[in-house]
C-alpha positions in Angstrom: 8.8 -126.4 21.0 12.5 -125.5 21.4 13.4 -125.9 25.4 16.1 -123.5 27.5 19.0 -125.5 29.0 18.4 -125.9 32.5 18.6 -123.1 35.0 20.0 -120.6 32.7 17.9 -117.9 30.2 17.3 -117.5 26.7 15.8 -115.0 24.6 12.9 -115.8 22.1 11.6 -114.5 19.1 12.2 -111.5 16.6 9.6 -108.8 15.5 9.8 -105.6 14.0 9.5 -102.2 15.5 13.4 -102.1 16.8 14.8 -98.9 18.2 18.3 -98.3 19.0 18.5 -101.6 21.7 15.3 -101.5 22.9 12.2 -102.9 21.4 8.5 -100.9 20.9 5.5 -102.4 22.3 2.8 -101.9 19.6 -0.6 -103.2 21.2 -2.8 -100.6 18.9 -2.9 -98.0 21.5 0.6 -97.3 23.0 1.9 -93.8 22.1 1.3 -93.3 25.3 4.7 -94.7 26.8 7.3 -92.3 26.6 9.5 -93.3 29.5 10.0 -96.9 27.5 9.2 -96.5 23.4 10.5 -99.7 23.3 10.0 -102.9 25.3 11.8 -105.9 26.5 9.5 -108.7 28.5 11.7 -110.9 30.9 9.2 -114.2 32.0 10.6 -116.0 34.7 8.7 -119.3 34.5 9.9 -123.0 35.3 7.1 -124.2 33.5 8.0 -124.8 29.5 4.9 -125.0 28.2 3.6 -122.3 29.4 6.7 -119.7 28.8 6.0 -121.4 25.2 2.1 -119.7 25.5 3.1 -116.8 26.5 5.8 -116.3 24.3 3.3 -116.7 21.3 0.4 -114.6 22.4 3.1 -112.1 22.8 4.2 -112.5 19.3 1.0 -112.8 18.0 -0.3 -109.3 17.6 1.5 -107.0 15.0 4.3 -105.2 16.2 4.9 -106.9 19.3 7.2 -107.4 21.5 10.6 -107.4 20.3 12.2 -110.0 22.4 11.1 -112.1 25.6 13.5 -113.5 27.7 12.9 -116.4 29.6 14.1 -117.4 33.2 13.5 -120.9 34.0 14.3 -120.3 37.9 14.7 -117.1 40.0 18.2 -117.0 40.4 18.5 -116.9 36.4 16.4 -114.1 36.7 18.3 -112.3 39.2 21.2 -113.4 36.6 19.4 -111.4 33.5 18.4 -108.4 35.7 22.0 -107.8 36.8 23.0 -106.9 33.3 20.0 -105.7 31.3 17.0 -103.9 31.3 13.2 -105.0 30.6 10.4 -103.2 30.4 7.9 -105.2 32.3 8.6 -108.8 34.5 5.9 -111.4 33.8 6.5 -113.5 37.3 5.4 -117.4 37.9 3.6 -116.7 41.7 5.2 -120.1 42.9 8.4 -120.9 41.2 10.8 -123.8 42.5 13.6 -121.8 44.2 11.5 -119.0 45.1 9.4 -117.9 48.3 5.9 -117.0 46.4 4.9 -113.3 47.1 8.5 -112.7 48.6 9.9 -112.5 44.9 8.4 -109.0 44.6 11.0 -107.9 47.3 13.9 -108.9 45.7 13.2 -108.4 42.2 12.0 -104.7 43.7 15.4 -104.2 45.3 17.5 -105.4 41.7 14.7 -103.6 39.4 13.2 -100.8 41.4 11.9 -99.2 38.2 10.7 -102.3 36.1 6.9 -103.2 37.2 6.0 -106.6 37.9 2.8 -108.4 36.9 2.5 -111.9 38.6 1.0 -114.9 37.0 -0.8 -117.7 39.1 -3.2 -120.6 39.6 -5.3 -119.3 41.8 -8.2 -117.0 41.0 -8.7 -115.7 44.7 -9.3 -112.3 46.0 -6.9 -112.9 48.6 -4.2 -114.0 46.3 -4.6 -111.1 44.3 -4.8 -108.8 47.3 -1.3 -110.3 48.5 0.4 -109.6 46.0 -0.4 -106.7 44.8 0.2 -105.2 48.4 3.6 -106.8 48.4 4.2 -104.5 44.8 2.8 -106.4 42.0 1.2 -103.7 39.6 -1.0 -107.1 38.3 -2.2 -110.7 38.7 -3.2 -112.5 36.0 -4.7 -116.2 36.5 -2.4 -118.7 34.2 -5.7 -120.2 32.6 -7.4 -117.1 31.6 -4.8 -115.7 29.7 -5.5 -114.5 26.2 -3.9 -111.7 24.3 -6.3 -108.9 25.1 -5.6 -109.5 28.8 -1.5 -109.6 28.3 -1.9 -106.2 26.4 -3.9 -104.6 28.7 -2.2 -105.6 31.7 1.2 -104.4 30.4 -0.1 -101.3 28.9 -1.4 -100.7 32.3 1.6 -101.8 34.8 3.5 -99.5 33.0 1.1 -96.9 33.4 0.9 -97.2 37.2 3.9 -97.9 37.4 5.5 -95.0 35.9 2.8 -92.6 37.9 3.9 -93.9 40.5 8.0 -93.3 40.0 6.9 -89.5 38.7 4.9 -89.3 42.4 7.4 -90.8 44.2 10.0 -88.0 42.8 7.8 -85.4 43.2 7.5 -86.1 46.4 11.4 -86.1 46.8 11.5 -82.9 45.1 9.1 -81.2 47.6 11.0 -83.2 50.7 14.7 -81.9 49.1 13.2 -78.1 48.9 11.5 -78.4 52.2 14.5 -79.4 54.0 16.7 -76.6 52.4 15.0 -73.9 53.2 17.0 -71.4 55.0 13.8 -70.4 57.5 12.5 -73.5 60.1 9.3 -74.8 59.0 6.8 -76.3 61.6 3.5 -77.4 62.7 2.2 -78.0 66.2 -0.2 -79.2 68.3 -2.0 -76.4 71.2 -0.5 -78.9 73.6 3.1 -78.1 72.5 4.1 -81.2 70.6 5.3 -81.0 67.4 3.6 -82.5 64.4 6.8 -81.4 61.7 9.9 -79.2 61.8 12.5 -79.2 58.4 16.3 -79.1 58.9 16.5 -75.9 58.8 14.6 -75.8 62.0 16.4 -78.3 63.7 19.7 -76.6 62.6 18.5 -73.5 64.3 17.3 -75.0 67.6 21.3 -77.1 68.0 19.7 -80.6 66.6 20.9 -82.8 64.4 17.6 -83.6 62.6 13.8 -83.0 62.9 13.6 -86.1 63.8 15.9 -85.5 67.0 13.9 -82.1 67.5 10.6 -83.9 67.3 11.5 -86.6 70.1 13.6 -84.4 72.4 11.0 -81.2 72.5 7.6 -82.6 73.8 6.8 -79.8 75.9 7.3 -76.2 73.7 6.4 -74.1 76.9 8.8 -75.8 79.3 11.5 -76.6 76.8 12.0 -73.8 74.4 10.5 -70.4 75.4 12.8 -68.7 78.0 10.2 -66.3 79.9 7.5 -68.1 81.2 4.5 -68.0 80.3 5.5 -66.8 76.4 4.0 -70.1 74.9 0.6 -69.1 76.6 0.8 -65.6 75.4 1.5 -66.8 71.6 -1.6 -69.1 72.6 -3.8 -66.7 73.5 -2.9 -64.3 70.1 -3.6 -67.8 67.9 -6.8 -67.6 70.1 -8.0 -64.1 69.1 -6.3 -63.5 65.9 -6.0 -66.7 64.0 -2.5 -65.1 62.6 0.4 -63.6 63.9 3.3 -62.6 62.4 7.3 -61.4 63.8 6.3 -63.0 66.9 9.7 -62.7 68.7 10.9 -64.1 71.9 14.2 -65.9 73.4 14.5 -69.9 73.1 16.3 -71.9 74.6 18.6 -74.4 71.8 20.0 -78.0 72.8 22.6 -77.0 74.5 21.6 -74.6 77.0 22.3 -71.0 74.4 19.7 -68.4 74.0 19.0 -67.1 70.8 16.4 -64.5 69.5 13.6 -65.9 67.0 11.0 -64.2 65.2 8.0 -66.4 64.8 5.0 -66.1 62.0 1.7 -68.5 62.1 -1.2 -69.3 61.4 -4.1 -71.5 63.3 -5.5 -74.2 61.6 -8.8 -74.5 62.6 -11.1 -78.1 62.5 -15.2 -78.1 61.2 -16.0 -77.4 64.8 -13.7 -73.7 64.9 -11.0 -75.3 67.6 -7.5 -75.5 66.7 -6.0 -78.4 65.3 -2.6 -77.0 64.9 -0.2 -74.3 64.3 1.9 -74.0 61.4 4.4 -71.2 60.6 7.7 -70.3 60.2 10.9 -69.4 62.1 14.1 -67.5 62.0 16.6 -66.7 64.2 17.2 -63.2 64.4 19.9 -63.0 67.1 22.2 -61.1 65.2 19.8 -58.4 64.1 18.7 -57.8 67.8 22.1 -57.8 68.9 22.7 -55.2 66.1 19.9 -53.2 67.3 20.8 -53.5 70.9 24.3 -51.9 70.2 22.7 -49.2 68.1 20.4 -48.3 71.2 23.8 -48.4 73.1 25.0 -46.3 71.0 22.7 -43.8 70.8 21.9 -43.8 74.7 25.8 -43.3 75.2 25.5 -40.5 72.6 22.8 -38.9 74.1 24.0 -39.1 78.3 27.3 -37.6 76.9 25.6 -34.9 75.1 23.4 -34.1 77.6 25.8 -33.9 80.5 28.8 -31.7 78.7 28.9 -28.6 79.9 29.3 -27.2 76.4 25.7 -26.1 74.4 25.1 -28.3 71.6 22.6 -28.0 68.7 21.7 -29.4 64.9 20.4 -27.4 62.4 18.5 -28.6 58.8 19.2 -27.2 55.5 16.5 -24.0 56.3 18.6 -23.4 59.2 15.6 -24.7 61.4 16.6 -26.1 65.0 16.5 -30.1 65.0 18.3 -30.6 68.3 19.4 -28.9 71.7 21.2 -30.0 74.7 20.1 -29.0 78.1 22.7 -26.1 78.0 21.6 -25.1 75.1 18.0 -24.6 76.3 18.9 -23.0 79.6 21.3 -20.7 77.6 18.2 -19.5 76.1 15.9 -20.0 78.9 13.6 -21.6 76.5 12.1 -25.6 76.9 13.2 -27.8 74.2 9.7 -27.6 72.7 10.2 -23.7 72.2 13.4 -24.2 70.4 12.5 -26.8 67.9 11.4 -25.4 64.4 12.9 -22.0 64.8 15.8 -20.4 63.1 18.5 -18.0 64.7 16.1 -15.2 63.4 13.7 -16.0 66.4 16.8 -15.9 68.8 19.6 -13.3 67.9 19.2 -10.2 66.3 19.2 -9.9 62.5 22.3 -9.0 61.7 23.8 -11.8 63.8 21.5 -14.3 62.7 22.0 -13.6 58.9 26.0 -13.9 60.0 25.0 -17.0 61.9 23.3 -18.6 59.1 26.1 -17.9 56.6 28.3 -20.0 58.7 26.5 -22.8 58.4 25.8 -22.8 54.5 29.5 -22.1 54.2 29.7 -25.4 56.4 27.6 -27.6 54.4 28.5 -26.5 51.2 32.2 -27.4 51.7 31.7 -30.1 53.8 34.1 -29.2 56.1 34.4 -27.9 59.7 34.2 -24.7 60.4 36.2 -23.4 64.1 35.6 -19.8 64.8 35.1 -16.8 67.4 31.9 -15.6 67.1 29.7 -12.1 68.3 27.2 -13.7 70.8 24.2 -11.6 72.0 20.8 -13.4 72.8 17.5 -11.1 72.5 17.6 -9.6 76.1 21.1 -10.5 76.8 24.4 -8.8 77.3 27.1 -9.4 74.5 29.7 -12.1 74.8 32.4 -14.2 72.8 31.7 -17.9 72.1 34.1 -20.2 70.6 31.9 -22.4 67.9 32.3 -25.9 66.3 30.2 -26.5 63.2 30.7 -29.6 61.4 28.7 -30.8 58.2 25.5 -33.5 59.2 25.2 -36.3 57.4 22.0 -38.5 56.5 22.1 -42.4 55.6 22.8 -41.8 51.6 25.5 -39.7 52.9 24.2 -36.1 51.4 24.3 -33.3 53.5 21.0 -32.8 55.9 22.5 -29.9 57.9 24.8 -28.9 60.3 25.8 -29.7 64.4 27.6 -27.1 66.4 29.0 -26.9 69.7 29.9 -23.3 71.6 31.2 -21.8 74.8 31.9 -18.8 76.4 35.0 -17.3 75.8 34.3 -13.7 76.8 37.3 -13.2 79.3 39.8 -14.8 76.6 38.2 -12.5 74.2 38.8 -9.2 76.3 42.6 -10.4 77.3 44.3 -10.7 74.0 46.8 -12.8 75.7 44.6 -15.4 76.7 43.0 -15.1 73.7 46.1 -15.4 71.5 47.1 -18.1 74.3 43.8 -20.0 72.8 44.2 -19.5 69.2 48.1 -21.1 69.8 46.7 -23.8 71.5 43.6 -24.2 69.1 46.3 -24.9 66.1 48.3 -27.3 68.3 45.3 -29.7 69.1 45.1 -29.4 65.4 48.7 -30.4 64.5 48.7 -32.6 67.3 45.2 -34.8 66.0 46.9 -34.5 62.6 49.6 -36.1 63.7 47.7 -38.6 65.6 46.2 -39.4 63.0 48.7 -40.4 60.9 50.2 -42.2 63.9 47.4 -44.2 63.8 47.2 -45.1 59.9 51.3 -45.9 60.3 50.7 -48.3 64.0 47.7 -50.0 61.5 50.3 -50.9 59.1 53.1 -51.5 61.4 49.8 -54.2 63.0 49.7 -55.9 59.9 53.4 -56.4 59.1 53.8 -57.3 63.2 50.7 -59.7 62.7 51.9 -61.2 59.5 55.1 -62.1 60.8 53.4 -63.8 63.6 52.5 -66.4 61.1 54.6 -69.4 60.4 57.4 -68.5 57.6 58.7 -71.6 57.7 57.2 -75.4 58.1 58.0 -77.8 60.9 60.3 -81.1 59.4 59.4 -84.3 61.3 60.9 -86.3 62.2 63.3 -84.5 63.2 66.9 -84.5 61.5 65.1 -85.5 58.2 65.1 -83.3 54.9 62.2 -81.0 54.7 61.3 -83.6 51.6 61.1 -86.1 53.5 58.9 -84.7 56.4 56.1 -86.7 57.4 54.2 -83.8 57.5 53.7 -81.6 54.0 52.2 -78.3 55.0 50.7 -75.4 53.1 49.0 -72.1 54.1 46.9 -69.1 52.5 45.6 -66.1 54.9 43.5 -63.2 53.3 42.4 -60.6 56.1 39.2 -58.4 55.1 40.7 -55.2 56.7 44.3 -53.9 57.4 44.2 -56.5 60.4 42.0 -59.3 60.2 40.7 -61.8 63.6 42.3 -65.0 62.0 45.2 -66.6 63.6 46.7 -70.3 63.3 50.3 -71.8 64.5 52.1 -75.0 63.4 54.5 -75.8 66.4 56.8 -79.0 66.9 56.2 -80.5 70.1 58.3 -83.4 70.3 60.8 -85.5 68.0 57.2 -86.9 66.4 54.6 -85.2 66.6 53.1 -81.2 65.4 50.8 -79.5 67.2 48.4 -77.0 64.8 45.8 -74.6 66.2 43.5 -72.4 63.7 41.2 -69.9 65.6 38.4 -67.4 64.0 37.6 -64.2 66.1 34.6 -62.7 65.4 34.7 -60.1 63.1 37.5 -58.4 61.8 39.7 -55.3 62.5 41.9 -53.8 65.3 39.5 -55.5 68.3 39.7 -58.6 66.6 43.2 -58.2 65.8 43.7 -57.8 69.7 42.1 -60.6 70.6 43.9 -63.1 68.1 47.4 -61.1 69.9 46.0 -62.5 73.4 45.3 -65.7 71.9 49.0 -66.2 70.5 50.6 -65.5 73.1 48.3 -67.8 75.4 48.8 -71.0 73.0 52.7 -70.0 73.5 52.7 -70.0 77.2 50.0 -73.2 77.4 52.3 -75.1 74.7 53.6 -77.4 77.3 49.7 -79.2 77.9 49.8 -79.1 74.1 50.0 -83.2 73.8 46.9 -83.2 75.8 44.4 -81.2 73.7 41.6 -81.5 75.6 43.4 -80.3 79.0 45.1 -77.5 76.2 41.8 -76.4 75.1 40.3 -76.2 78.2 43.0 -74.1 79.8 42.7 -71.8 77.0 39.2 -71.3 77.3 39.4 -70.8 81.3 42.6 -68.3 80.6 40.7 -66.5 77.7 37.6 -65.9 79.7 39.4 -64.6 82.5 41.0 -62.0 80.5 37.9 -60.7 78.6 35.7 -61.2 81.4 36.2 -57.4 83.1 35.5 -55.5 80.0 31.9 -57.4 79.6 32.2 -58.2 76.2 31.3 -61.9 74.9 33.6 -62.4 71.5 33.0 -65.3 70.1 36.2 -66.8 69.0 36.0 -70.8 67.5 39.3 -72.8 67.6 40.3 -76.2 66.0 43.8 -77.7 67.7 44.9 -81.1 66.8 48.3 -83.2 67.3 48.9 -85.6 64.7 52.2 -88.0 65.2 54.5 -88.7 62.5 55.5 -92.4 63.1 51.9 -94.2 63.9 49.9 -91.6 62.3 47.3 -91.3 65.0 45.5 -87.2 65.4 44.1 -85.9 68.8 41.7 -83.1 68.5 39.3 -80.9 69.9 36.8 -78.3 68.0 35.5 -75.9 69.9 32.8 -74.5 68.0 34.9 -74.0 64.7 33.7 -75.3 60.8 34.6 -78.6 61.0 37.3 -79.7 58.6 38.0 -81.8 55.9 39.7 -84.7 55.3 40.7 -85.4 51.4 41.3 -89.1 50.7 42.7 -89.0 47.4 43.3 -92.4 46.7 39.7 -93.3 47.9 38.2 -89.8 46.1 36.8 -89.1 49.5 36.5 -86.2 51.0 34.6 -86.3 54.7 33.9 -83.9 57.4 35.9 -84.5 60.8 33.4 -84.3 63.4 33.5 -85.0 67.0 33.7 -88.6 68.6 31.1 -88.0 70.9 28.3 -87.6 68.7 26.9 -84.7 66.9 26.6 -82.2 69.7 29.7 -79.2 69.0 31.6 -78.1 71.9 31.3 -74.0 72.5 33.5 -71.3 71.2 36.2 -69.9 73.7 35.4 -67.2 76.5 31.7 -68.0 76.4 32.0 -70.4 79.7 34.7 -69.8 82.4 34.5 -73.8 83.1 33.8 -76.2 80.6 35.8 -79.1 79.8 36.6 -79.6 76.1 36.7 -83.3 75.3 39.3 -85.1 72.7 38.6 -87.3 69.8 41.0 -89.2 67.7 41.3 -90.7 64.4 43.9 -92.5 62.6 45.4 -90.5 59.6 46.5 -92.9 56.8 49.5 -92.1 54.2 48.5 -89.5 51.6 45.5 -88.4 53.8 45.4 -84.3 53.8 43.6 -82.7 56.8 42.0 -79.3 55.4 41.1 -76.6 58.1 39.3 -73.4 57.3 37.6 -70.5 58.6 33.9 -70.0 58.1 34.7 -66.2 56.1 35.4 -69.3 52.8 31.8 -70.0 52.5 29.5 -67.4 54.3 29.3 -65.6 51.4 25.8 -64.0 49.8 25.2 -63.9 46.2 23.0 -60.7 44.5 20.3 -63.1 44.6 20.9 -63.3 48.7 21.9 -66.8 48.8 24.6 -68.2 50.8 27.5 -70.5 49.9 27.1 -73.1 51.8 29.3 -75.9 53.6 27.6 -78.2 51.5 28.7 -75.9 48.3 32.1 -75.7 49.6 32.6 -79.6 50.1 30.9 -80.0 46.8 33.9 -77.9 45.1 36.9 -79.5 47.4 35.3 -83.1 46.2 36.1 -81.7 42.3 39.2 -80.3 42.8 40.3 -83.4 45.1 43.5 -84.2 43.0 45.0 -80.8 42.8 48.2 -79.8 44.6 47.1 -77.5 48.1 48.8 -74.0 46.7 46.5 -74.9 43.0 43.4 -76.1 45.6 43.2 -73.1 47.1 43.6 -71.2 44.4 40.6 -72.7 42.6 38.5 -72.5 46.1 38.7 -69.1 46.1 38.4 -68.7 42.7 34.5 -70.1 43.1 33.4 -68.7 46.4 34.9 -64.9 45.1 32.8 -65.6 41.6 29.7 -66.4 44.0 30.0 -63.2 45.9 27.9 -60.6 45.0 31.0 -57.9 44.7 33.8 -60.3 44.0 35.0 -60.3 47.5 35.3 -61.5 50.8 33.6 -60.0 53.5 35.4 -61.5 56.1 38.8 -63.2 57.3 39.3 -66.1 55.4 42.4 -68.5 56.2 43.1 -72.2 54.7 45.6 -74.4 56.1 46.1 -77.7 54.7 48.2 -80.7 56.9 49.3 -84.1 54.2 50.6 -87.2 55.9 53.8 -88.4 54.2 54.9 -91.1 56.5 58.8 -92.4 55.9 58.0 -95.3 55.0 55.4 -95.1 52.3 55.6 -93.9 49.1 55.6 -90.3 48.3 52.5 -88.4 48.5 50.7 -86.4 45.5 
């Protein structure tokens, strides 16, 4: 019997059945294994004789195994599994340099998809049970081994083996969709524990992971629902109902904020009908309420104005039926409301009035346009009078035409004096002029805004340090700014502040348009005035904040406006930042192919937007930038974007595409960027502001970047 050298492996015997450079095991009955058609045995065994048994009861049966390698020690093993791959591992229980059962571990951790069978001496129920709960698919005792028993225990191991991979990724599978699924996921107890929550739960409640979410919120009732006793009312549906659905209330997230969430669930219930635990699903819904609280605004404001002009005010439909009168209106008539509604000027006015009424008002709503006239005004039982009317078309949702609105008052006495009345008519085609005129005022200040607004934008680059060529700046930087509307809410500012060191600020007002546009105005000139604090950036940001509220706290509006400043100094390098609730950037590593997020030193939790709190104190982080680094900051209107199919485009989608594109120049970057996230929109565009601002670090003394 031909012997290995000593301590190192080598391969035995040839059979037939070769495929590619693998090799088919062929034990009668194995058609069955499709994830390895071929098969390559590594048996790590010190003893000789024995590898020289196995070897040839392998070999023995037609079509066996195509080659067996054999390991006289472990760390030859460990050798052979670095650079090839096997099938199935026949393992020696006890070999010289091993640690018995403790094998399985590290061959597991080299050969996590190769199943192990383990040979020993031993034929003991608690040998066998050792082993196999340490990962061995087999044991097989050394002195009952015949061929039938090496074929079915390979055939088998495999089997298991390759069950349990397919489990094991279906199991992954389910774990990756459960965890990106935009709605929260949960389950918990009555006593408000909770048994699971996915990310996208966590995400919604300010915590970094279920995990965190799981251990910080032990008590729902105390912790999360703002009005008390909300967690007993959602009880005591579960109680009567078993299901509830658009169960909405305010929560409180991690770090203090209220949100609106709507809530559906179901009880699940044990053999004896109580409750085990609940199990639903949430999403936060504080935009839409916020929506619909401004559209109640709205329409209150609508109505109190309506209702307290001194003017009469109606709506007609397309019969000419009354929808909608004013109190003047009603009094005019000396009719309630619920007289008026449903009847036409026929019920009113006499006929020959009403048919002239009602011809108005299809003139009106056949043109579309708005229709200003004197008008014969004589109720049933009333004296005649003048009226000046307003009819303008009324549009439904689909924007067709659903009637008409009109608004008239006396004008008897102007009617009766022509020189009041011509007075009226003069100053009825002034407003006009004058509201033409307005109007094109406006359109002409809204492009004067966006020129004025534009040029508040850096034209040129800062060149540090300074007295160097703009080549040789230690500081390479690029820009591209896309607002959604004639004026958009984005604003950033690159600023030396010293011989060494830049100062760059990139803000996000919500929104976009002339408010927004006002806001990012206040904002400019507030970094200007605060630019001597500007080496301190968490004294800077904080400043800002406390300034910023100050200024939008009398109109009662809460604009949520996210800011990223940093100060990055050209000799050493080093970068001092805050984010105050902005997307956090990126850094792009080229030499490394690395692309990260820059997140806050102090752990996970963000710092808040600006205006939101009149005193909080913004802290600082640092980092040290290294030569060729790029610093890539960006507002959140780059990847909020929905698809037809109503997905988003993530942050995660967004680093995926920067990671491809690592090596381009930042003008050719940006350009392919945007050329994904506009193909991912559902129309081709962006809804909102979107503004990229790239920052390399080119010290002196190193070679040039890119």
């Amino acid at each position: 019997m031909d012997l290995p050298p000593r301590g190192g492996p080598v391969i035995y015997g040839e059979a037939t059945g070769r495929v590619g450079n693998m090799f088919r095991l062929d034990f009668h009955n194995t058609a069955h294994l499709t994830r390895r058609q071929t098969l390559r045995v590594l048996l790590i065994e010190h003893d000789a004789a024995l590898a020289g048994t196995v070897r040839g009861l392998l070999a023995s049966a037609p079509n066996a195994v195509r080659g067996v390698a054999v390991a006289p020690s472990l760390a030859a093993a460990l050798e052979l599994l670095a650079r090839e791959e096997f099938a199935v591992i026949l393992l020696e229980l006890f070999m010289p340099d091993g640690a018995g059962p403790a094998n399985l571990a590290v061959l597991q951790k080299l050969a996590p998809e190769t199943p192990v069978i383990v040979l020993g001496a031993a034929d003991d129920d608690a040998v066998v049970g050792e082993v196999v709960r340490s990962g061995a698919q087999d044991y097989l005792v050394k002195s009952q081994l015949s061929l039938n028993t090496l074929r079915r225990s390979i055939r088998y191991a495999i089997e298991r083996h390759e069950a349990d991979m397919a489990l094991l990724a279906q199991e992954e599978k389910y774990h990756s969709i459960f965890d990106r699924l935009a709605e929260g996921i949960f389950q918990t107890t009555p006593n408000g524990q909770y048994l699971l929550a996915n990310a996208a739960l966590a995400r919604i409640y300010g915590y970094a992971s279920p995990e965190e979410l799981m251990a910080s919120v032990t008590d729902i009732a105390r912790r999360l629902y703002v009005a008390p006793g909300r967690r007993e009312e959602f009880q005591r549906l579960m109680e009567e109902h078993d299901v509830i659905t658009q169960f909405t209330s305010q929560i409180f997230r991690k770090d203090g904020s209220i949100i609106w969430i709507s809530e559906n669930c179901r009880a699940i219930r044990g053999d004896d009908g109580r409750i085990l635990y609940y199990e639903g699903t949430v999403e936060d819904i504080t935009a839409r309420r916020q929506a619909e609280d401004s559209v109640k605004e709205s329409e209150a404001l609508y109505h109190s104005l309506v209702e307290t002009m001194p003017q009469n005010v109606f709506r007609k439909d397309v019969q000419g039926r009354f929808t909608f009168a004013n109190q003047h209106y009603c009094e005019h008539h000396g009719e309630p409301l619920e007289a008026i509604l449903g009847k036409t000027d026929f019920d009113f006015f006499p006929p020959e009035l009403a048919r002239q009424y009602q011809a108005d008002d299809q003139r009106v709503m056949a043109t579309g346009q708005t229709l200003s006239l004197i008008e014969e005004h004589q109720p049933l039982g009333q004296n005649k009078s003048y009226v000046q009317v307003v009819k303008t078309p009324l549009y439904g949702k689909d924007q067709t035409v659903i009637g008409v609105q009109g608004i008239f008052w006396d004008i008897t006495e102007q009617k009766l004096a022509q020189e009041r009345l011509n007075k009226a008519r003069d100053d009825l085609a002034a407003s006009e002029e004058q509201l033409r005129r307005k109007n094109e005022q406006l359109e002409n200040d809204l492009k004067t805004a966006r020129e004025i607004q534009l040029a508040m934008l850096p034209q040129d680059y800062p060149v540090l340090p300074r007295g160097v060529a703009a080549k040789d700046s230690a500081f390479q930087f690029a820009h591209r700014y896309l607002p959604s509307g004639t004026v958009g809410g984005d604003f950033f500012s690159i600023t030396p502040i010293s011989d060494q060191e830049v100062a760059v600020f990139l803000c996000d007002v919500a929104g976009h348009g002339v408010r927004s546009a006002l806001v990012t105005m206040m904002i400019r000139t507030l970094v200007e005035n605060l630019r001597s604090l500007a080496h301190d950036p968490g004294h800077f940001m904080t400043r800002l904040n406390a300034e910023l509220f100050t200024i939008l706290k009398p109109s009662g509006a809460s604009i949520l406006t996210t800011a990223f400043f940093l100060v990055a100094h050209a000799a050493t390098g080093e970068m001092r930042y805050v984010n105050a609730g902005h997307p956090k950037p990126f850094r792009l590593r080229r030499a490394a192919r690395l692309v990260e997020e820059i997140r806050n030193q102090a752990g996970p939790k963000s710092q808040p937007a600006l205006g939101l709190f009149e005193a909080y104190s913004y802290q600082m982080s640092t980092t040290g930038l290294l030569s060729g680094d790029v610093v890539m900051l960006f507002t959140d209107g780059l990847y909020e974007i929905q698809a037809s199919n109503a997905s988003l485009y993530s942050r995660e989608m967004l680093l995926a595409s920067t990671r491809k594109h690592l090596s381009l120049p930042p003008h050719r970057l940006f350009n392919a960027l945007l050329r994904e996230t506009k193909k991912f929109a559902a129309d081709g565009r962006f809804e909102d502001d979107v503004c990229l601002l790239t920052m390399e670090y080119c010290p002196p003394q190193a070679a040039r970047c890119g």
